[in-house]
C-alpha positions in Angstrom: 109.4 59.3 128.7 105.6 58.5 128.8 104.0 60.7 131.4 101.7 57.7 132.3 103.2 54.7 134.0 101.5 51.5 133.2 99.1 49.6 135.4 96.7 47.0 134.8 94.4 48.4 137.4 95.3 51.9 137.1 94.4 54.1 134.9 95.9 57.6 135.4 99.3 57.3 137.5 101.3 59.8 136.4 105.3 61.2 137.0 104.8 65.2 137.0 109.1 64.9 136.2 110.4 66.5 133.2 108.3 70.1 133.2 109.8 73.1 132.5 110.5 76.3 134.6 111.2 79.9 133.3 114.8 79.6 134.7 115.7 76.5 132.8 115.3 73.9 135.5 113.3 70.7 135.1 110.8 68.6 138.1 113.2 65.6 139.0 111.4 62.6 137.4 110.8 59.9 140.1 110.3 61.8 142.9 106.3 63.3 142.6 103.2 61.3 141.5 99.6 61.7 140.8 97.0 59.1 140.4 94.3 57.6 140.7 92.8 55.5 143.3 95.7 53.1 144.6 92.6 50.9 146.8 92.4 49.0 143.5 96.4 47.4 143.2 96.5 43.9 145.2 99.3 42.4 147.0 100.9 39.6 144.5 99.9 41.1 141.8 102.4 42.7 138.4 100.8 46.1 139.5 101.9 45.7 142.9 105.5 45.0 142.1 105.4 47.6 139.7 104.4 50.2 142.4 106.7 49.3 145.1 109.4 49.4 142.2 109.0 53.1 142.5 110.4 53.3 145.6 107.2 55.1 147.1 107.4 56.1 150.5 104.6 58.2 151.4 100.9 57.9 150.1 98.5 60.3 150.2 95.1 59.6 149.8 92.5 62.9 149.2 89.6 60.9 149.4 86.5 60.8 152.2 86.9 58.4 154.7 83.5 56.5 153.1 85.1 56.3 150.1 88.2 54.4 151.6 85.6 52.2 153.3 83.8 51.2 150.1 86.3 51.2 148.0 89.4 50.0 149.7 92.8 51.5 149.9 96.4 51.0 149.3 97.8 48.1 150.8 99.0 47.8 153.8 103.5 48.1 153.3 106.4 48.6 155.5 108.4 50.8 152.7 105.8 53.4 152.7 103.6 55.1 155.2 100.0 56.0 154.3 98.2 59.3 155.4 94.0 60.4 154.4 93.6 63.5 154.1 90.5 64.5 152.6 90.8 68.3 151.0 87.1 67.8 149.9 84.4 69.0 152.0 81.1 69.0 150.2 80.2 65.8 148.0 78.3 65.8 145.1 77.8 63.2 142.2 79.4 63.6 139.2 77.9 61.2 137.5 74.4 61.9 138.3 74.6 66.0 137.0 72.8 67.3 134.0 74.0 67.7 130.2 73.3 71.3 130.9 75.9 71.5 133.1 79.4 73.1 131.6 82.1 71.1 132.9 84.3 74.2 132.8 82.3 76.8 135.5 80.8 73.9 137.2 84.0 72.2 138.4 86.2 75.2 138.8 83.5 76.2 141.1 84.1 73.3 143.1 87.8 73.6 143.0 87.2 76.6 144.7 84.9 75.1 147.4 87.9 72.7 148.1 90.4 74.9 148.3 88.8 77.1 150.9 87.1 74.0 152.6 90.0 71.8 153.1 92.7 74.3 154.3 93.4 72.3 157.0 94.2 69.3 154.6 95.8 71.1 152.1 98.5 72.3 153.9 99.2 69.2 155.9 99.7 67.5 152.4 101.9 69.9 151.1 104.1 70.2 154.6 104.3 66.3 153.6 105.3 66.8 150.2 108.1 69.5 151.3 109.6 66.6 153.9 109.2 63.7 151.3 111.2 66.3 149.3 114.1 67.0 151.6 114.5 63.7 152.5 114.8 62.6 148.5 111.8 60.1 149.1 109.3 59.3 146.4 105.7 60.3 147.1 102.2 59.7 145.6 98.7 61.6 146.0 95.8 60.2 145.3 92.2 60.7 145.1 89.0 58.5 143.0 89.5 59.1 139.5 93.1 61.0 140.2 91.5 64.1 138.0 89.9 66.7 140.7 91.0 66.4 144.0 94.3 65.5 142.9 94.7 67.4 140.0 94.1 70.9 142.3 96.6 70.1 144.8 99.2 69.0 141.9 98.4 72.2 140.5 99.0 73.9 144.0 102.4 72.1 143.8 103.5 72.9 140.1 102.6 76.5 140.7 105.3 76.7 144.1 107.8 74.9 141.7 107.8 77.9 139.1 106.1 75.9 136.3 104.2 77.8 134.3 100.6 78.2 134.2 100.0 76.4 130.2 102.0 73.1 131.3 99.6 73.4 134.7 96.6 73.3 132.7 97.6 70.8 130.8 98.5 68.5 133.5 95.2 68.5 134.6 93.7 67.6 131.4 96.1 64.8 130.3 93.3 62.8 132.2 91.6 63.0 129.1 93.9 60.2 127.8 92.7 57.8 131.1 88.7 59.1 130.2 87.6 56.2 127.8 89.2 53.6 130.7 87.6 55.6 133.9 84.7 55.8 132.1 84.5 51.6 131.5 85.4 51.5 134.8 82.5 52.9 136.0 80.1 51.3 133.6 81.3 47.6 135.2 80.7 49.0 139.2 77.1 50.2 137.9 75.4 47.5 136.0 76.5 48.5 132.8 74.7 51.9 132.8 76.5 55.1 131.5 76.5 58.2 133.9 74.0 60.8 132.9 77.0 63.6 132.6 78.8 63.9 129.3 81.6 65.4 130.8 81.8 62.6 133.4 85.3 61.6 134.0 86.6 64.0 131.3 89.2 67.0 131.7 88.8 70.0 129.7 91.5 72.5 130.2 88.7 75.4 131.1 88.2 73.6 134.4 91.7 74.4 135.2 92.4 77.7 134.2 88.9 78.9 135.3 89.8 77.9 138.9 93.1 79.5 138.8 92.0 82.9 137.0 89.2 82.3 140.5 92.1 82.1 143.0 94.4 84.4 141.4 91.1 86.9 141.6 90.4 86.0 145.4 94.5 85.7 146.6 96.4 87.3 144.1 98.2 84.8 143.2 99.0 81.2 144.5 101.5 82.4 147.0 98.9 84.4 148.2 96.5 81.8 148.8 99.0 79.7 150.1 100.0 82.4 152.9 96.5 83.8 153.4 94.1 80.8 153.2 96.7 78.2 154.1 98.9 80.3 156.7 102.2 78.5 155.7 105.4 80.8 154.5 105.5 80.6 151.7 109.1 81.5 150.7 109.8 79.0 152.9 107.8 76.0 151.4 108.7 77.3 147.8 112.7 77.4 148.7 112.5 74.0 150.2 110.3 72.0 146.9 112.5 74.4 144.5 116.3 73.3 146.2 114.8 69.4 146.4 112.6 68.8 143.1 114.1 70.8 140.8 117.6 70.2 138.9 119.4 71.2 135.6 118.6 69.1 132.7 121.2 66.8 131.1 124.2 68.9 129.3 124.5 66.3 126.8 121.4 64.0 125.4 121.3 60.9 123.9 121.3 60.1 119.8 118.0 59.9 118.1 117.5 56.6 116.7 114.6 55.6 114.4 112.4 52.5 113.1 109.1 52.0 111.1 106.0 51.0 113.6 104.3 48.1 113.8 100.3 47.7 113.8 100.8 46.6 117.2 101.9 50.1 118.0 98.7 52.1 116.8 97.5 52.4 120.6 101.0 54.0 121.3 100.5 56.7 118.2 97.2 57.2 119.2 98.1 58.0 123.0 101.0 59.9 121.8 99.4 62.3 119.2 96.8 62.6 121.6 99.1 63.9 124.3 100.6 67.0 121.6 96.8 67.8 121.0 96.3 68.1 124.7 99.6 70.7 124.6 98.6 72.5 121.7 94.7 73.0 123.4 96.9 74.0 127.0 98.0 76.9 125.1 95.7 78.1 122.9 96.4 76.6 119.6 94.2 76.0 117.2 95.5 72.7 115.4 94.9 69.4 116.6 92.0 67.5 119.3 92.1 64.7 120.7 89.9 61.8 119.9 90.3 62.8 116.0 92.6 59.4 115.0 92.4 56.2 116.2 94.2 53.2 115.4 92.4 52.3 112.8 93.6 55.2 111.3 97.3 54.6 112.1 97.3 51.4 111.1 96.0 52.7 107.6 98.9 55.0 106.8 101.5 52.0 107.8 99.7 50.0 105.0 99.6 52.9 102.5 102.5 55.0 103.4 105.5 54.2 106.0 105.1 55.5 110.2 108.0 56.2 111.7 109.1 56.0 115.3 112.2 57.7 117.1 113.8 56.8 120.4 116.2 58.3 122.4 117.9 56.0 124.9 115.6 53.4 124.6 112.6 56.2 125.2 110.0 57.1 122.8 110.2 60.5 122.2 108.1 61.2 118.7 107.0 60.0 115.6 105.8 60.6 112.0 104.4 60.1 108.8 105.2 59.7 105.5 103.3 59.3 103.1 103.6 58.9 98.6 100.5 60.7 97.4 98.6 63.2 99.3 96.0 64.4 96.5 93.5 65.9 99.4 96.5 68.8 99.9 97.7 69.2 96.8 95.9 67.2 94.0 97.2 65.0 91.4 101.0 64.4 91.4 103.5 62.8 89.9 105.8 60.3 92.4 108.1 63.4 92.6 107.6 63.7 96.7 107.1 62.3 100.1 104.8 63.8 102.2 105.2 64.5 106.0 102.5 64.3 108.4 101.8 64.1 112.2 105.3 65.0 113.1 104.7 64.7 117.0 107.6 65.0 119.9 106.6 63.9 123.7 105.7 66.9 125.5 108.4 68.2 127.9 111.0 65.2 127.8 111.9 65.1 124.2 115.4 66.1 124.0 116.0 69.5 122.9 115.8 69.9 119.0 113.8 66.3 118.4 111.1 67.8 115.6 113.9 69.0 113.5 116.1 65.8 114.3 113.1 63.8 112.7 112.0 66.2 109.9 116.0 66.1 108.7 115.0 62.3 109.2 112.5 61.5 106.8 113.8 64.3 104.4 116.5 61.5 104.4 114.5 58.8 103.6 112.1 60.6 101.1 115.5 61.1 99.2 116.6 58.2 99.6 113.4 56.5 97.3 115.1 59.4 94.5 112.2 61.8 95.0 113.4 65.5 94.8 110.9 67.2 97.4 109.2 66.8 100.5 106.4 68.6 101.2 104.0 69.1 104.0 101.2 71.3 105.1 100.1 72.9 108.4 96.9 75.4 109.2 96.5 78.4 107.8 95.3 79.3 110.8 98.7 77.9 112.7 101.2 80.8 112.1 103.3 79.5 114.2 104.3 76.1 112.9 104.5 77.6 109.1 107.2 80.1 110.9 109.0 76.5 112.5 108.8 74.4 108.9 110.0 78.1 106.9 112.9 78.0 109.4 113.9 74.3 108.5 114.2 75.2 104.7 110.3 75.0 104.1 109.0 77.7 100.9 105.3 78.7 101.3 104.0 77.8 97.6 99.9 77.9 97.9 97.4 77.3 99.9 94.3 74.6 99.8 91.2 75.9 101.0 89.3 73.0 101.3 90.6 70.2 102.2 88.8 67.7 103.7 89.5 66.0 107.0 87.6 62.9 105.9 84.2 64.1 107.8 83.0 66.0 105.8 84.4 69.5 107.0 86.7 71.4 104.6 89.1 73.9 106.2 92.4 75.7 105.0 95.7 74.7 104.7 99.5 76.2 103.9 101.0 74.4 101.5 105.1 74.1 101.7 107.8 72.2 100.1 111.7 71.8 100.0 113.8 70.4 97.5 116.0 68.4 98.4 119.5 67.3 98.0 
C-alpha cells in the first residue's frame, strides 16, 4: 500500500493505516487521513470522485479563516460534515524567512507556539477524531501544505495510539516526497518566483523530534500535555482511539508475486526508494537520502541490468536490482555473478518477511542465467544490514574503500557474497 493516495490536485493526502505499535497492533487503514488543502478538489472532477470514494465523513480544516476565504475550501457534500478549526495562532510567512534560518529549531519552535496557542482547537479536533472513531467513520484533517499544522496534530494522534516515536517522525517528513509538487505549486500562485526559504515546503525529521523532545521537556510526556494543556482524560481518549483504530494484522498474508519494470515505472521506484530513505533518516541510519536517484537513473539500470518489482495482492510492496557487472564494488569480473542492489520493501505494510522473500527471489534468477554467486554490498558504516544479508547466507569477503557514488565522493563499502545452488 502506497501511503499517498493519488490526486491530481493534491499533493500530500495520506492514510496514517498500517503503523506499528509495541503490542503488535496496526492503525486500521481507511479510517484516518492527513492532507493537504482539500479547497483545491472541484465538484465533477476524477479527484472529486476519488475523495468521496473514501467514504469521508468528517473534514477538518486547521487553517485561518482568511486562508479559507482566499483559498477556498472543500466542497460543500451531504456525506460529510465540515468543521474549521484553526490550532494556529500567530502567522508568519514561510516563504518569505531567511537562508539562515534552520528549518529544524525554527519550526519546532512554532509547533510549540501552536500547541499552547490553540488548546482550545486542539482538543475539539481530537474529541472529533475519538467520535469519528467510535462511530467507524472515515475522517480527514487538513491544513495549507498538510506538513505543519497537520503534521502536529497527526503526531498528537499517533502518539495516543501507542506508535512509536521513529514512525512519528517520519510521518511528518514523508512530505518531503510532495516537496518538489508544493513547491511548483507555489511558484504558479506567485508569478513564477521561488520563495526566498530553502527549507520552504520541505520536512526534515529534526522539526519533529525537536518539538516532541520540547513537549516531552515542558509535559512530560504527550499524555501530559494532553491532560495538563488540553484538560481532556486522557486514559479516556487513548482507550477510546486505541479499541476503534487499532486491530491485529492479517494471520495469514498474501503470495509475493514478481515482474521486471517498465521505464514508465521510474517515477514509482523513485517515490518508493525515496520513502525507505525517509525510514532509514527517521531512525538514525546512516545509509540512504532522498533526492540521490532519479528516474533517469532507474531507467538506466533497466537498460543495463534487469529491475524487478514485487506485489502482494495486487499491492506494490518492494523492489530491486540486479545487475551483471558491478566493477565500482568489486573490480573486474568474470560473468560469474549477479549483483543485488536497492532492495527496498514499503515501510510498514509490506508483509512480514518481504526483503528475504525478494533476495531468495533474485538469488533465483541470478541462478537461473547459470551464474554461481550473488553478491551485494552495504555500508561499512550500516552494521545492521551486513548483520540482515550474513543472516540470509551472506559471507563478509572484503571491503572497498572507495567507491564512488558517481559524484565524485568515495566512501566505504562491505563486500558480501553467497554461492549459490
Amino acid at each position: 500500500m502506497d501511503r499517498h493516495i493519488r490526486f491530481d490536485a493534491l499533493h500530500n493526502f495520506r492514510d496514517l493505516g498500517g503503523y506499528r505499535t509495541p503490542d503488535g497492533r496496526r492503525v486500521r487503514p481507511g479510517r484516518l487521513y492527513r492532507a493537504d488543502s482539500l479547497g483545491k478538489l472541484t465538484e465533477g472532477t476524477e479527484d472529486w470522485s476519488r475523495f468521496l470514494a473514501l467514504g469521508v465523513r468528517t473534514v477538518i480544516d486547521l487553517r485561518y479563516p482568511w486562508e479559507i476565504e482566499t483559498r477556498g475550501r472543500v466542497p460543500d457534500h451531504a456525506s460529510f460534515t465540515y468543521r474549521n478549526l484553526s490550532i494556529e495562532h500567530r502567522p508568519y510567512d514561510q516563504a518569505a524567512l531567511t537562508a539562515d534560518v534552520a528549518a529544524g529549531p525554527y519550526l519546532a519552535e512554532r509547533f510549540l507556539e501552536v500547541a499552547e496557542d490553540g488548546t482550545e482547537e486542539i482538543r475539539q479536533a481530537l474529541e472529533l477524531i475519538a467520535k469519528s472513531a467510535e462511530s467507524n467513520e472515515p475522517l480527514v484533517f487538513h491544513c495549507a501544505s498538510g506538513k505543519d499544522r497537520t503534521g502536529e496534530l497527526a503526531a498528537l494522534v499517533l502518539s495516543l495510539l501507542g506508535v512509536d516515536e521513529q514512525t512519528i517522525i517520519e510521518d511528518f517528513s514523508l512530505t518531503e516526497l510532495a516537496t518538489e509538487a508544493l513547491l511548483s505549486e507555489w511558484r504558479a500562485r506567485n508569478d513564477g518566483r521561488s520563495p526566498q526559504w530553502p527549507d520552504f515546503a520541505r520536512a526534515p525529521e529534526s522539526v519533529m523530534r525537536l518539538f516532541l523532545k520540547a513537549l516531552k521537556e515542558r509535559y512530560g510526556s504527550i499524555e501530559g500535555y494532553v491532560t495538563k494543556a488540553l484538560s481532556l482524560d486522557t486514559k479516556a481518549l487513548t482507550d477510546t482511539l486505541r479499541t476503534a483504530l487499532l486491530e491485529q494484522p492479517p494471520a495469514t498474508w498474501p503470495q509475493l508475486t514478481y515482474r521486471k519494470a517498465t521505464a514508465a515505472e521510474a517515477p514509482t521506484l523513485v517515490h518508493l526508494r525515496d520513502s525507505a530513505a525517509l525510514w532509514q533518516l527517521a531512525r538514525g541510519i546512516d545509509q540512504w537520502k532522498p533526492g540521490e536517484k532519479n528516474e533517469t537513473h532507474f531507467r538506466n539500470r533497466m537498460r543495463d541490468g534487469e529491475v524487478w518489482l514485487a506485489y502482494a495482492a495486487g499491492s506494490l510492496t518492494g523492489a530491486w536490482e540486479l545487475w551483471w557487472t558491478d566493477p565500482a564494488a568489486w573490480g573486474p569480473r568474470p560473468p560469474d555473478a549477479g549483483y543485488i542492489h536497492r532492495l527496498m520493501t514499503t515501510p510498514h505494510t509490506a508483509p512480514p518477511g518481504t526483503g528475504r522473500q525478494m533476495l531468495t527471489e533474485a538469488e533465483s534468477r541470478i541462478a537461473a542465467t547459470g551464474r554461481p554467486y550473488a553478491r551485494l554490498d552495504c555500508l561499512s558504516s550500516n552494521p545492521r544490514l551486513r548483520t540482515y544479508y550474513e543472516s540470509a547466507g551472506y559471507t563478509v569477503v572484503g571491503e572497498q574503500h572507495a567507491k564512488q557514488d558517481g559524484k565524485g565522493s568515495p566512501y566505504a563499502v562491505t563486500l558480501l557474497e553467497k554461492r549459490l545452488g
